[in-house]
Structure formats: structure tokens, C-alpha cells
N, CA, C, O and CB atoms as a CASP TS submission, in Angstrom:
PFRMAT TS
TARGET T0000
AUTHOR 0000-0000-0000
METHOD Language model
MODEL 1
PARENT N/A
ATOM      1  N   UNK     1     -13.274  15.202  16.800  1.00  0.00           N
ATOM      2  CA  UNK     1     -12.483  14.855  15.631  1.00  0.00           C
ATOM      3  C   UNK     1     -11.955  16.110  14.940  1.00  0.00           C
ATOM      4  O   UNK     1     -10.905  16.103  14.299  1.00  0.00           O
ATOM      5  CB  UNK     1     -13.313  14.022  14.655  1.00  0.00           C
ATOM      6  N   UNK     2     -12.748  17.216  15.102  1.00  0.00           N
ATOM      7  CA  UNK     2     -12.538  18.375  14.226  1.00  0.00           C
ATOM      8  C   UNK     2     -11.563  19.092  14.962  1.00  0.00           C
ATOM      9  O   UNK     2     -11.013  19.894  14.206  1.00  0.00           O
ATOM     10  CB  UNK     2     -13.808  19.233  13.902  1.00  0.00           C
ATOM     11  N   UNK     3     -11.141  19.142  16.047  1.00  0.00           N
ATOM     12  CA  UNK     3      -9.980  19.918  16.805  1.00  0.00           C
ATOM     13  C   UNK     3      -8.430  18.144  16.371  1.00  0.00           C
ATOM     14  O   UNK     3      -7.813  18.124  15.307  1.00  0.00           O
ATOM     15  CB  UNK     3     -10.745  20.340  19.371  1.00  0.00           C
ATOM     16  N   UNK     4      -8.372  17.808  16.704  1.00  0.00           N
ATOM     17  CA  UNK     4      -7.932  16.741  16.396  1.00  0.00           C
ATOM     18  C   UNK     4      -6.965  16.794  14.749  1.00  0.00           C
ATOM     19  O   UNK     4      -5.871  16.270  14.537  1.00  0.00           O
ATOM     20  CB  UNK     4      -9.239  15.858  16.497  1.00  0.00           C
ATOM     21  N   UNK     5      -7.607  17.405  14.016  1.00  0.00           N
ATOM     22  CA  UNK     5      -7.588  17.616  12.323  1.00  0.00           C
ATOM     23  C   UNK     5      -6.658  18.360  12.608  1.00  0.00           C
ATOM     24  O   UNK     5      -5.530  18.023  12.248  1.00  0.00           O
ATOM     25  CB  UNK     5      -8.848  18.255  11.313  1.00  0.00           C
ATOM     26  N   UNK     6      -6.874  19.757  13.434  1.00  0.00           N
ATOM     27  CA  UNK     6      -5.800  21.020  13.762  1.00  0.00           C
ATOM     28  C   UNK     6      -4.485  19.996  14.018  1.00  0.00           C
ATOM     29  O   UNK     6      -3.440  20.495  13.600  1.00  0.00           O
ATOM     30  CB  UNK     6      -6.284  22.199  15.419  1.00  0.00           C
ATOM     31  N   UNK     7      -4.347  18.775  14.573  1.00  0.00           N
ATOM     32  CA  UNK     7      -2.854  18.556  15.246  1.00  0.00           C
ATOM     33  C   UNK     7      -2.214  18.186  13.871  1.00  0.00           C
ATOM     34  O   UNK     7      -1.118  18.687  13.622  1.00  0.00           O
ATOM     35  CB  UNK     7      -2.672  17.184  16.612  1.00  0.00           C
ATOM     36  N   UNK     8      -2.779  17.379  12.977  1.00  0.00           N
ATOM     37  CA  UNK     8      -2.088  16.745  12.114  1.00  0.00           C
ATOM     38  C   UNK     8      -1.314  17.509  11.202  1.00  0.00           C
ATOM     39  O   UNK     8      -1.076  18.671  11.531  1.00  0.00           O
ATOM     40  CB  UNK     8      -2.835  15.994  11.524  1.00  0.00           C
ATOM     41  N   UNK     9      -0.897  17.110  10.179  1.00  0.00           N
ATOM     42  CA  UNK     9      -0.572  17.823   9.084  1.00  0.00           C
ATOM     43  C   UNK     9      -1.430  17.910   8.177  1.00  0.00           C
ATOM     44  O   UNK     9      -1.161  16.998   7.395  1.00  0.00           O
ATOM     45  CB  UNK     9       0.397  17.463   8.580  1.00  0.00           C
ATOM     46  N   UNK    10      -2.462  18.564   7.746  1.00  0.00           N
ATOM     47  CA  UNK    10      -3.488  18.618   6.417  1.00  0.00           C
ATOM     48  C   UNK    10      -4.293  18.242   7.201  1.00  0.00           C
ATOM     49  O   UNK    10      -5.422  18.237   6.709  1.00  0.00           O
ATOM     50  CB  UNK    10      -3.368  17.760   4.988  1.00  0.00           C
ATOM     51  N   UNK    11      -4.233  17.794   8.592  1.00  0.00           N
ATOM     52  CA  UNK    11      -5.756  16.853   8.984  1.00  0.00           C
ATOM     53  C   UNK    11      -5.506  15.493   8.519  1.00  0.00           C
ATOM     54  O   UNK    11      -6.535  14.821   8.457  1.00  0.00           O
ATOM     55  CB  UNK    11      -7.321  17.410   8.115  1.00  0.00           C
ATOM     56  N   UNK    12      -4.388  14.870   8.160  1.00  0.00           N
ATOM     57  CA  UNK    12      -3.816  13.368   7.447  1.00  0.00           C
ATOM     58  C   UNK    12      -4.654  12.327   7.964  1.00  0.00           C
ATOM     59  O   UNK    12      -4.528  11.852   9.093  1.00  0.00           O
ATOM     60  CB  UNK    12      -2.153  12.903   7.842  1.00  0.00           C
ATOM     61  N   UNK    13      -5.601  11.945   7.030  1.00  0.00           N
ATOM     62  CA  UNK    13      -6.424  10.569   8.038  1.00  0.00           C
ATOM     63  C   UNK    13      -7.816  11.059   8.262  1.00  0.00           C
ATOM     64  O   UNK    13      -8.791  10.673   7.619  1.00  0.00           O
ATOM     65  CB  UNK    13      -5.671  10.233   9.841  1.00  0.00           C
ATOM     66  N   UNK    14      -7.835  12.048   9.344  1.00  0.00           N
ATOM     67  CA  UNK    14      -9.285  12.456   9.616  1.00  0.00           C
ATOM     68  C   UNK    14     -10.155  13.053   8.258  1.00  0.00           C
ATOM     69  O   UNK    14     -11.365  12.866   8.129  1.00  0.00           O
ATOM     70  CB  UNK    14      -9.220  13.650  10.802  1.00  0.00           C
ATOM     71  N   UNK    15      -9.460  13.671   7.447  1.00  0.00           N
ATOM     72  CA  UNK    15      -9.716  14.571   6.255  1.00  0.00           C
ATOM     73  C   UNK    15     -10.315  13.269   5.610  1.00  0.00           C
ATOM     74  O   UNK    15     -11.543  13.203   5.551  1.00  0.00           O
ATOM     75  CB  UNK    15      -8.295  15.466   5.417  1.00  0.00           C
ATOM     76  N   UNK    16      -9.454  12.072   5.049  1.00  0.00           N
ATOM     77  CA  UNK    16      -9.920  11.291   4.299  1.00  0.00           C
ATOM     78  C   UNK    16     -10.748  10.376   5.185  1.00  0.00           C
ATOM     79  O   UNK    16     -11.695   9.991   4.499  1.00  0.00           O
ATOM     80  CB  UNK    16      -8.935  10.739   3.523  1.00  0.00           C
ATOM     81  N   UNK    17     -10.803   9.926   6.245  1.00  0.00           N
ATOM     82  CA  UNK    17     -12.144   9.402   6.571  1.00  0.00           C
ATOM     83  C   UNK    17     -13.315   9.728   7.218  1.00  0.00           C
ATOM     84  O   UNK    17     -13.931   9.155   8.117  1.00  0.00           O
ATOM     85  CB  UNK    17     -12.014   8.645   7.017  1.00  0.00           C
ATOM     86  N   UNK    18     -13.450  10.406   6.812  1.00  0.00           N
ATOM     87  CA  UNK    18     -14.497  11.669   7.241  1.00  0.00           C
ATOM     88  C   UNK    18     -15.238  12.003   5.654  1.00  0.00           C
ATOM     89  O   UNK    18     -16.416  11.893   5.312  1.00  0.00           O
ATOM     90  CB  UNK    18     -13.440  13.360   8.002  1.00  0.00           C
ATOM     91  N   UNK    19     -14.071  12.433   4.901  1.00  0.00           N
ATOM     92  CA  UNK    19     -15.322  12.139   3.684  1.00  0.00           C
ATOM     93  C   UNK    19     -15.588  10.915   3.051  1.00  0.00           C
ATOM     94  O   UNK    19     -16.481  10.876   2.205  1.00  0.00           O
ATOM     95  CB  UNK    19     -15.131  12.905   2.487  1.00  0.00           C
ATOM     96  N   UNK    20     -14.831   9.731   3.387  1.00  0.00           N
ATOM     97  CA  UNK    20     -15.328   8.433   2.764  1.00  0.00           C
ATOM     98  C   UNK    20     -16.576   8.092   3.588  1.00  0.00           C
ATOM     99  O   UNK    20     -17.577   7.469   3.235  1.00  0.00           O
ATOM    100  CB  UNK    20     -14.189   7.190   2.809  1.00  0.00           C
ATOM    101  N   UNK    21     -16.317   8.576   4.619  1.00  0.00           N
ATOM    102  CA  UNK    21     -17.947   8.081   5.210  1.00  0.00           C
ATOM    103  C   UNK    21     -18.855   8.827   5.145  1.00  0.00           C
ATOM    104  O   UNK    21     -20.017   8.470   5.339  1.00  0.00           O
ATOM    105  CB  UNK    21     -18.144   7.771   6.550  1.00  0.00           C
ATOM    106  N   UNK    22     -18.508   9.990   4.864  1.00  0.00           N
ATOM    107  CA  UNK    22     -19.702  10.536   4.065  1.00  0.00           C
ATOM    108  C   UNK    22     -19.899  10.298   2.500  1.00  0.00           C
ATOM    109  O   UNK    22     -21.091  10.448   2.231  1.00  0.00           O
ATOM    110  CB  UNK    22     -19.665  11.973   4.228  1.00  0.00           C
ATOM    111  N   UNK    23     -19.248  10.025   1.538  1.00  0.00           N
ATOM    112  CA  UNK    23     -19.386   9.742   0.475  1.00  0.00           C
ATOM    113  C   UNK    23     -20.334   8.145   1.189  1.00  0.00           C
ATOM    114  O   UNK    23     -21.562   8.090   1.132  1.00  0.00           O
ATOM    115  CB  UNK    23     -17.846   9.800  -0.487  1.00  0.00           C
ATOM    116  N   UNK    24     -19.514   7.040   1.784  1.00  0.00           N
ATOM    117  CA  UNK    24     -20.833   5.740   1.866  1.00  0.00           C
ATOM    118  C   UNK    24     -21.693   6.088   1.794  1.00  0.00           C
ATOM    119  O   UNK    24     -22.479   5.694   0.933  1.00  0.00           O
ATOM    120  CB  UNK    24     -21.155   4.910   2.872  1.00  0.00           C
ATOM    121  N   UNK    25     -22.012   7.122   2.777  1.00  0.00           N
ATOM    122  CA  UNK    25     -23.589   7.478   3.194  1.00  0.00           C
ATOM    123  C   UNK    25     -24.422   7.486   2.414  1.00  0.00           C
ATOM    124  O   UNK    25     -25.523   6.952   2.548  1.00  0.00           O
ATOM    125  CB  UNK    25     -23.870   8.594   3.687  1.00  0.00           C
ATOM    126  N   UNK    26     -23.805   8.445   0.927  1.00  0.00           N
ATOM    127  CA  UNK    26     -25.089   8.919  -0.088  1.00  0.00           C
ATOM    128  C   UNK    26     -24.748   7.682  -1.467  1.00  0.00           C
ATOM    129  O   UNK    26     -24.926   7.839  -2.675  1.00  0.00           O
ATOM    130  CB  UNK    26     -24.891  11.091  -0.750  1.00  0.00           C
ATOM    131  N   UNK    27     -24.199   6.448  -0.710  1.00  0.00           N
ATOM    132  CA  UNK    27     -24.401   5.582  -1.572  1.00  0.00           C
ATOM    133  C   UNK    27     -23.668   4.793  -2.597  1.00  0.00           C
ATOM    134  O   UNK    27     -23.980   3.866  -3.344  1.00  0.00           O
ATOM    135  CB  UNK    27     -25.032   6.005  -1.970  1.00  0.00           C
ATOM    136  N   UNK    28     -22.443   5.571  -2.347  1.00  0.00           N
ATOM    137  CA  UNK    28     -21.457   5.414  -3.593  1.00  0.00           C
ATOM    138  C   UNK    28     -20.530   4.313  -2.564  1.00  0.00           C
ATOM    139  O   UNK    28     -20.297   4.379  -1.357  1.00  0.00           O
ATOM    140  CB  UNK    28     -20.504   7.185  -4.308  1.00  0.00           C
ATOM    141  N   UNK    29     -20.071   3.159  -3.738  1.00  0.00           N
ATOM    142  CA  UNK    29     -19.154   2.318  -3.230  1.00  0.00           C
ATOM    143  C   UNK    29     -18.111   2.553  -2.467  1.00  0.00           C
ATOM    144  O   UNK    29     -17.318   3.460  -2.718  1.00  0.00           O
ATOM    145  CB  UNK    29     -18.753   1.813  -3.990  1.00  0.00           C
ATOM    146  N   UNK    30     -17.969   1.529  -1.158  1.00  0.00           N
ATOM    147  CA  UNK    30     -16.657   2.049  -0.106  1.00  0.00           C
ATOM    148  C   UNK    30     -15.276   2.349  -1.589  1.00  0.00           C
ATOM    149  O   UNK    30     -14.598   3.376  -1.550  1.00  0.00           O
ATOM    150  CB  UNK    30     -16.025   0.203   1.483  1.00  0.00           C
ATOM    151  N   UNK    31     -15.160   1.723  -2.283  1.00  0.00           N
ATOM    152  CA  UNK    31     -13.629   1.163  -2.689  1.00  0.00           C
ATOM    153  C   UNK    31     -14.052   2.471  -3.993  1.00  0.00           C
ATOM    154  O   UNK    31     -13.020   3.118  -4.168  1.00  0.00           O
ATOM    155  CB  UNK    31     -13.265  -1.126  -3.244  1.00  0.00           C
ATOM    156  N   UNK    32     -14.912   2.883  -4.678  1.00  0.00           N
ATOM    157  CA  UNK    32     -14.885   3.882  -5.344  1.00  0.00           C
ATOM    158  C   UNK    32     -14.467   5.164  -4.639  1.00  0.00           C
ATOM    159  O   UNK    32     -13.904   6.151  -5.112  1.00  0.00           O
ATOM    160  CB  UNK    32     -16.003   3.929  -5.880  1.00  0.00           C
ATOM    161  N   UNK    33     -14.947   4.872  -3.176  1.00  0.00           N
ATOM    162  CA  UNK    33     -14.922   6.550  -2.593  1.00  0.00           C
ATOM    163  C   UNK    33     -13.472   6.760  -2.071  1.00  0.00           C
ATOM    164  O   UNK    33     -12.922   7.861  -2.100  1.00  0.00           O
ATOM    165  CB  UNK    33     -16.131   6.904  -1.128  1.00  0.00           C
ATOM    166  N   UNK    34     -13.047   5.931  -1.721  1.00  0.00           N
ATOM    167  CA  UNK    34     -11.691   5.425  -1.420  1.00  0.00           C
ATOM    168  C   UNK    34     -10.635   6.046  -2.227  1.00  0.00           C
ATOM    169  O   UNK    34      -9.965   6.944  -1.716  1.00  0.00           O
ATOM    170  CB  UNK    34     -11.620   3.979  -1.615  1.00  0.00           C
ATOM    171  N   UNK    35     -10.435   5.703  -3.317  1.00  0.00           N
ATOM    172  CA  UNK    35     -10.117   6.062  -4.671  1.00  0.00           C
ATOM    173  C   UNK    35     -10.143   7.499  -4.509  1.00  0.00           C
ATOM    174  O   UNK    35      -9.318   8.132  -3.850  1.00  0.00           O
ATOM    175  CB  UNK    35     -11.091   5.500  -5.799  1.00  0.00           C
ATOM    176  N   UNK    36     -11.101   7.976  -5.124  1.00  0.00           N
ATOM    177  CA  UNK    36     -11.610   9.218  -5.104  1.00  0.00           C
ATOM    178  C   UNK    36     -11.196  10.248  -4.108  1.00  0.00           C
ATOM    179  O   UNK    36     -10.697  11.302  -4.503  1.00  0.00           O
ATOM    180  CB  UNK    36     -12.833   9.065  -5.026  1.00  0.00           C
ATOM    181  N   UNK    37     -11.422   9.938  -2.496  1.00  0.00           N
ATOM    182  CA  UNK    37     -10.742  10.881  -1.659  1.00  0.00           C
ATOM    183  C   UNK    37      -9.087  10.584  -2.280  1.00  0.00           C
ATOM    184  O   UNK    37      -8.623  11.253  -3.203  1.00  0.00           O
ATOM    185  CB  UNK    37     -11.053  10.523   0.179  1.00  0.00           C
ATOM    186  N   UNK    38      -8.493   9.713  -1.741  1.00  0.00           N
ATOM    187  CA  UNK    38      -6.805   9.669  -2.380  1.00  0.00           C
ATOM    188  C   UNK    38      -6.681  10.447  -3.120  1.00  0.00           C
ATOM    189  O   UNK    38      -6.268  11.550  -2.764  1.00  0.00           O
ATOM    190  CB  UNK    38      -6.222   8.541  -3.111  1.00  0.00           C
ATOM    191  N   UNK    39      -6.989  10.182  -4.446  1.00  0.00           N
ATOM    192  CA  UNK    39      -6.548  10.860  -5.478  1.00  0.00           C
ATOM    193  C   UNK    39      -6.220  12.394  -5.594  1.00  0.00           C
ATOM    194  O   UNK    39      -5.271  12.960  -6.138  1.00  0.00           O
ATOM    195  CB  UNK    39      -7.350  10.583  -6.266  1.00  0.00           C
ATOM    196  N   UNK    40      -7.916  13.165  -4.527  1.00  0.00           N
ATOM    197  CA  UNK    40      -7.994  14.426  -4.943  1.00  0.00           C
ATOM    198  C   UNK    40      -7.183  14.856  -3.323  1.00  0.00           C
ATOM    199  O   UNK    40      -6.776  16.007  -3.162  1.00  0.00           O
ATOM    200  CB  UNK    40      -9.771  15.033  -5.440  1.00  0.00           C
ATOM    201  N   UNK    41      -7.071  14.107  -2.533  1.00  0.00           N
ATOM    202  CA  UNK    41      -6.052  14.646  -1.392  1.00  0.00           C
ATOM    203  C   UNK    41      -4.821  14.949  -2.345  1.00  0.00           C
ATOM    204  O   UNK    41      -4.420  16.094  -2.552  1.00  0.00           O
ATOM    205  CB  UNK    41      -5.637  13.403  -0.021  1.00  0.00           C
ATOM    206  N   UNK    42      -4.192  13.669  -2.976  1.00  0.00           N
ATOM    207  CA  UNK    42      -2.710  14.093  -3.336  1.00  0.00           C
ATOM    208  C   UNK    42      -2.744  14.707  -4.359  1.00  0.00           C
ATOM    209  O   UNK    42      -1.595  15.002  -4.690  1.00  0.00           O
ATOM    210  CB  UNK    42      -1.727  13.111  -3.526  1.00  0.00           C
ATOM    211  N   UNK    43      -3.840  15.236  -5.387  1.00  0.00           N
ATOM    212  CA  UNK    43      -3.541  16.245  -5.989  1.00  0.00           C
ATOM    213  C   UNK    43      -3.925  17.863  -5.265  1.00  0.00           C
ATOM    214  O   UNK    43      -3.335  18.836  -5.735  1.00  0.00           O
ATOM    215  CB  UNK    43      -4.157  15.934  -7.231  1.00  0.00           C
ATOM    216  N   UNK    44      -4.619  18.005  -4.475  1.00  0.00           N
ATOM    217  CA  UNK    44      -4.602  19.058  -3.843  1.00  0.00           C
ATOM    218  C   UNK    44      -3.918  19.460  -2.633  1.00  0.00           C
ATOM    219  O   UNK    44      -3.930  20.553  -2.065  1.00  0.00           O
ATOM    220  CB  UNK    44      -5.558  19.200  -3.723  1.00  0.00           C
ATOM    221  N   UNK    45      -3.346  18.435  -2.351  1.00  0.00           N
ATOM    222  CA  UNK    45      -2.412  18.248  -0.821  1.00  0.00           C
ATOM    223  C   UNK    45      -1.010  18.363  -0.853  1.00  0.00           C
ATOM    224  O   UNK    45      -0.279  19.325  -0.621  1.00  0.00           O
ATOM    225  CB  UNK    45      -2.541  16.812  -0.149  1.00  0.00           C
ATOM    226  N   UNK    46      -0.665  16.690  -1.327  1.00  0.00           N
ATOM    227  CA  UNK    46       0.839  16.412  -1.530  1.00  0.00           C
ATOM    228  C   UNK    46       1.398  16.342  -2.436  1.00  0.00           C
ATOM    229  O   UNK    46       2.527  15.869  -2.304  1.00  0.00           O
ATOM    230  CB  UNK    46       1.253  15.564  -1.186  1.00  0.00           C
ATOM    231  N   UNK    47       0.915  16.803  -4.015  1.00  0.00           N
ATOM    232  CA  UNK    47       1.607  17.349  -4.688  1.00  0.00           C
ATOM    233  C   UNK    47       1.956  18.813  -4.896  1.00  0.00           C
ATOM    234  O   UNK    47       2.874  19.133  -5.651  1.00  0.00           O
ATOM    235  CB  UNK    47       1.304  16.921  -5.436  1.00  0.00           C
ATOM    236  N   UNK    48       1.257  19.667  -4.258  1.00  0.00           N
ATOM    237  CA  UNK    48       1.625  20.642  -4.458  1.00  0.00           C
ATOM    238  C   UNK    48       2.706  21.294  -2.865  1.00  0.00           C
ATOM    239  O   UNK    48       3.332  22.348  -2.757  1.00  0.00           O
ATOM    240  CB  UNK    48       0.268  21.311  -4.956  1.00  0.00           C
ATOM    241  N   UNK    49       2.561  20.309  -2.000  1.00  0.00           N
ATOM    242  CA  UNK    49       3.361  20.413  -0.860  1.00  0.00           C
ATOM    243  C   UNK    49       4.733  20.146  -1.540  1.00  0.00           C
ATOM    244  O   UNK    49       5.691  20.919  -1.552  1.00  0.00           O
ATOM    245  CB  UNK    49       2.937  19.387   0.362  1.00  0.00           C
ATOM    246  N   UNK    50       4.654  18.888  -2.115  1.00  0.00           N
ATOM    247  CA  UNK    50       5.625  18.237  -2.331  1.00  0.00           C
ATOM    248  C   UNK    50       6.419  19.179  -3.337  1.00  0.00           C
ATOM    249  O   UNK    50       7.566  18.794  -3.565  1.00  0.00           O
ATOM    250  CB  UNK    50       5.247  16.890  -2.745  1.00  0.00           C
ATOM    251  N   UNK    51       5.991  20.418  -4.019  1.00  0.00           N
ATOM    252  CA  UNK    51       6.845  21.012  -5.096  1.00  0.00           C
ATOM    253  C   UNK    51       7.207  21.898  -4.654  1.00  0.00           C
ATOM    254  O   UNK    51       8.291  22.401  -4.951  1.00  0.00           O
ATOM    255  CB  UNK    51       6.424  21.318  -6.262  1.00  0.00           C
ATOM    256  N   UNK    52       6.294  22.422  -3.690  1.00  0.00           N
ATOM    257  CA  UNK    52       6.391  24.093  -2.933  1.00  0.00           C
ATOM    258  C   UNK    52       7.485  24.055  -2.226  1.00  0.00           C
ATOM    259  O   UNK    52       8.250  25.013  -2.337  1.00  0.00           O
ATOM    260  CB  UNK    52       5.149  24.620  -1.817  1.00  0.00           C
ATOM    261  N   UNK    53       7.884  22.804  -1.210  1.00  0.00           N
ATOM    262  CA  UNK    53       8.860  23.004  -0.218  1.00  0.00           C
ATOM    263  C   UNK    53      10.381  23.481  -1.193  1.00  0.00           C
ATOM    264  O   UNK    53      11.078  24.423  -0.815  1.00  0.00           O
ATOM    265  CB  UNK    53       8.982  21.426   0.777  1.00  0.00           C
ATOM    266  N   UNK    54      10.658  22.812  -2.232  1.00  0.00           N
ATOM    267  CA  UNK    54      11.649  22.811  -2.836  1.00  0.00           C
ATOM    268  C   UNK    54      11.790  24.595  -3.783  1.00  0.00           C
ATOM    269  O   UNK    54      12.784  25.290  -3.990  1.00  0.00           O
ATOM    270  CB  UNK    54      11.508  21.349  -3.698  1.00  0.00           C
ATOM    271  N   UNK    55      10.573  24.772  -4.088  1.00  0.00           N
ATOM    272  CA  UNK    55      10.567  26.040  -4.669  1.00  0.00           C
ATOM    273  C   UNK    55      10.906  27.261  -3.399  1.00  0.00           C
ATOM    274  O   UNK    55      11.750  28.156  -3.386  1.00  0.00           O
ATOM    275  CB  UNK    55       9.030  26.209  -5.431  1.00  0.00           C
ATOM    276  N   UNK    56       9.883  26.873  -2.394  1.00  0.00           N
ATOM    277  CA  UNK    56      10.469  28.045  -1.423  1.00  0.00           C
ATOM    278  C   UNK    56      11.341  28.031  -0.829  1.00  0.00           C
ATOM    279  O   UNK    56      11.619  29.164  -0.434  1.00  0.00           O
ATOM    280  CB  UNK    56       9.917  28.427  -0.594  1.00  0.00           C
ATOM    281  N   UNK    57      12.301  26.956  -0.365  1.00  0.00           N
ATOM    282  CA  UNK    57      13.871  26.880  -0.647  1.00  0.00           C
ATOM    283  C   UNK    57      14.743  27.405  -1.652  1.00  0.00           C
ATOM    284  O   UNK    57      15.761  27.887  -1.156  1.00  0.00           O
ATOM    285  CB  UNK    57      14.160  25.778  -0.783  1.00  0.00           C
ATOM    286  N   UNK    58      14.693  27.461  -2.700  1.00  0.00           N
ATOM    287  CA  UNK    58      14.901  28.177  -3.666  1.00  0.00           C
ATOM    288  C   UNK    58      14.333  29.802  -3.449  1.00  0.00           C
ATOM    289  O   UNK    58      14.998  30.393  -2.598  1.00  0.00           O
ATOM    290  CB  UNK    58      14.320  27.412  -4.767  1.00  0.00           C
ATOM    291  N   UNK    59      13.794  30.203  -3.748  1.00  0.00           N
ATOM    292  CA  UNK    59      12.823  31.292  -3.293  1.00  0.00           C
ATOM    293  C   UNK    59      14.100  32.724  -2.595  1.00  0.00           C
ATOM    294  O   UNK    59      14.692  33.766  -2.876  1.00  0.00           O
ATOM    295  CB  UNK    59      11.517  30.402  -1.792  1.00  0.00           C
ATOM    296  N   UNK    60      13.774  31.400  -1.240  1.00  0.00           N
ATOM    297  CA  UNK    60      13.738  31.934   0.099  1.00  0.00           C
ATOM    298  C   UNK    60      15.518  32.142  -0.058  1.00  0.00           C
ATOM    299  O   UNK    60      16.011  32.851   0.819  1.00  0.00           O
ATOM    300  CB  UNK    60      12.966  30.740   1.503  1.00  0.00           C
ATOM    301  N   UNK    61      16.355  31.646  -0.969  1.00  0.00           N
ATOM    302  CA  UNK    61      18.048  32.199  -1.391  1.00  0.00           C
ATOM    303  C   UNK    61      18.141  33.088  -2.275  1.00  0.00           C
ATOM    304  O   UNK    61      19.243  33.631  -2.190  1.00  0.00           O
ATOM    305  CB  UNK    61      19.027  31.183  -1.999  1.00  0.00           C
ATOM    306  N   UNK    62      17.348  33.614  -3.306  1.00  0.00           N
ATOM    307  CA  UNK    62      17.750  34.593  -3.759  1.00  0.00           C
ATOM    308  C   UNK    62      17.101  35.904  -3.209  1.00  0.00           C
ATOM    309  O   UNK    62      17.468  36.999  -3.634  1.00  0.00           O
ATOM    310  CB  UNK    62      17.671  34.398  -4.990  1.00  0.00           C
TER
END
């Protein structure tokens, strides 16, 4: 699974279910952990992807 992560983009998928099943493990609700990975993927992932591409386009012309 861990070479696998390398093909994707961010690891898309494996990243988040990989820690929801480890979050089950130690107990915490599927649909809380659920939540929880999402959230902190797209704030550490695809929002800051999502701003960068446009800035280093910009950037990358002057």
C-alpha cells in the first residue's frame, strides 16, 4: 500500500484510509474519524494546493 501512495497524488485515498482505520482501531467512531481525516486532508492538502497553483503561475511571470 505504501509504494502505491508514491503513484497517487498526495497518496489520494490510501492517506485517508489508512488513518481512518487506524483512528477505528483506538476506538473512535467510523463517521467521526471520517470527518476528521477529510477535513484535515483538505486543509493541509487541497487548500493550499488549490491556492499555490494559481500563485506560482503568477510567480513564475514576473
Amino acid at each position: 500500500m505504501g509504494r502505491i501512495a508514491f503513484l497517487l497524488l498526495g497518496g489520494v485515498g490510501i492517506v485517508e484510509s489508512t488513518v481512518v482505520a487506524l483512528y477505528t482501531g483506538i476506538e473512535l467512531p467510523g463517521s467521526i474519524a471520517i470527518i476528521v481525516v477529510l477535513s484535515y486532508r483538505m486543509f493541509s492538502f487541497w487548500i493550499p494546493t488549490l491556492i499555490g497553483f494559481p500563485i506560482a503561475f503568477y510567480l513564475h511571470r514576473i
